[in-house]
C-alpha positions as CSV (number, residue, x, y, z in Angstrom):
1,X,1.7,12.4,-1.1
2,X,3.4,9.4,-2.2
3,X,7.4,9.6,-3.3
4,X,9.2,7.4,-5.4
5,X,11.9,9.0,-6.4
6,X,14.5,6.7,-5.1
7,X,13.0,3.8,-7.3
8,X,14.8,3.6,-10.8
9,X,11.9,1.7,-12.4
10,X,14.5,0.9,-16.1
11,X,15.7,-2.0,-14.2
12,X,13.0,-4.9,-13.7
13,X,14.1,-6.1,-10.7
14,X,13.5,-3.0,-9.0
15,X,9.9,-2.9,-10.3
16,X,9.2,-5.9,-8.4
17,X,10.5,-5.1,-5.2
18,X,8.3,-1.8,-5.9
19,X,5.3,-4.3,-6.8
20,X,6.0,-6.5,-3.4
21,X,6.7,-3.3,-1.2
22,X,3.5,-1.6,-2.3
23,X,1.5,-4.5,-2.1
24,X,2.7,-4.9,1.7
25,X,2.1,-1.5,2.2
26,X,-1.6,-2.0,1.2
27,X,-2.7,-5.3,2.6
28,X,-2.7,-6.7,-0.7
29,X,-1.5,-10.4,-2.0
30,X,2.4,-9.5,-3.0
31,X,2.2,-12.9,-4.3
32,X,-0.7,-12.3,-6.6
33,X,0.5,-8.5,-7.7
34,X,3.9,-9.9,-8.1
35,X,2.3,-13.2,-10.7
36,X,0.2,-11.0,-12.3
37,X,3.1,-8.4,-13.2
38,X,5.8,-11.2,-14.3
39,X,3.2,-13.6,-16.6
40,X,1.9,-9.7,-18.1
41,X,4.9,-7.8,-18.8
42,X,7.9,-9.9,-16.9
43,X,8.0,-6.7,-15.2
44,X,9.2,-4.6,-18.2
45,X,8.0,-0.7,-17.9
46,X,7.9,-0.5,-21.3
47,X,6.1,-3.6,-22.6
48,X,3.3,-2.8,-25.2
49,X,1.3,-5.5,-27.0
50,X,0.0,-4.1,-29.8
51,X,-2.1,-6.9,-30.2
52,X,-4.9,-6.4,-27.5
53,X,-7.6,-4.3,-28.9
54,X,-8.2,-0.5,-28.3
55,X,-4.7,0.1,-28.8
56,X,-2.5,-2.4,-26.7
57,X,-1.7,-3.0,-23.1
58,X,1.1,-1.2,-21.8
59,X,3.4,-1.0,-19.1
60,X,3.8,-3.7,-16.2
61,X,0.7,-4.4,-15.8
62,X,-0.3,-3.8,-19.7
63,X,-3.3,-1.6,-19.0
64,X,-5.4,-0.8,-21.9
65,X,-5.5,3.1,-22.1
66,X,-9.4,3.2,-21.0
67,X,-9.0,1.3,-18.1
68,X,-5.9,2.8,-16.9
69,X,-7.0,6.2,-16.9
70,X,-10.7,5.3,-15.5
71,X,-9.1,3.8,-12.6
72,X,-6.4,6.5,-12.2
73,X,-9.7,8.9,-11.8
74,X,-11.4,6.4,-9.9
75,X,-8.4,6.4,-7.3
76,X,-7.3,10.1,-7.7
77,X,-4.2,9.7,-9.4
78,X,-2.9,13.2,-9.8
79,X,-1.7,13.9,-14.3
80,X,-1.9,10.3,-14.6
81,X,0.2,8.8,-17.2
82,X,0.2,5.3,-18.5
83,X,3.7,4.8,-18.9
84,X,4.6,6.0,-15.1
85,X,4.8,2.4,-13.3
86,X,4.6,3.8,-9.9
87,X,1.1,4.7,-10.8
88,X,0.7,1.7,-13.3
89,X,1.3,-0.5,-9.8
90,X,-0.6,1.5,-7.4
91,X,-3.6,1.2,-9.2
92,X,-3.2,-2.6,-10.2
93,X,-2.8,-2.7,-5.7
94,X,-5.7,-0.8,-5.2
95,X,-7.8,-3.0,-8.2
96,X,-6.2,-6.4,-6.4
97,X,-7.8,-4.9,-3.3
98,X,-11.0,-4.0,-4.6
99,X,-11.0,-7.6,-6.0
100,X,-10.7,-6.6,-9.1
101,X,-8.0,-9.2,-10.6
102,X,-10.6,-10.3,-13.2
103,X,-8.9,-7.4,-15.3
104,X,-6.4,-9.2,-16.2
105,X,-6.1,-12.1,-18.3
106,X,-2.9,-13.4,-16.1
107,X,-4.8,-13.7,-13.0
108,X,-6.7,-16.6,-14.1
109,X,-3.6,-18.0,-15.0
110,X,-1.9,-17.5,-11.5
């Protein structure tokens, strides 16, 4: 099982140490997670464009509701919600290491 209580994910800059820690952790580009997060949400938990379709993005890595909870399924994220970022950045890690960074918009910017 994976803890996180000792993150206190209201301040950004503890999101991306979480986002460059995890993305270690996982063999994954902390460089790319770390772009992608900034140029989507500039690391804000509670960022919501209501402008993307379906409802908005949300959340550090402003997932659109479908795909976060497909990919919280997908990767067996136990009473997944949208707005948790631990679970918002381990599934962006575990996308990013499924090369999956098409997802985002940001990645082609990065």
């Amino acid at each position: 099982m994976f803890k996180v209580s000792a993150w206190n994910f209201n301040d950004p800059r503890v999101v991306e140490d979480y986002i460059l820690y995890v993305s270690h952790k996982e063999g994954v580009s902390a460089q790319l997670a770390w772009n992608i997060a900034k140029c989507e949400s500039k690391f804000n938990p509670l960022a919501h464009n209501t402008n993307d379709p379906n409802g908005g993005s949300k959340g550090v890595f402003q997932f659109q509701t479908k795909t976060f909870y497909g990919f919280a399924e997908k990767y067996g994220i136990e009473n997944p919600d949208i707005w948790n970022v631990a679970q918002q950045v381990r599934i962006a890690i575990q996308m990013l290491k499924n090369n999956l960074a098409f997802h985002w918009t940001c990645s082609k910017v990065v």
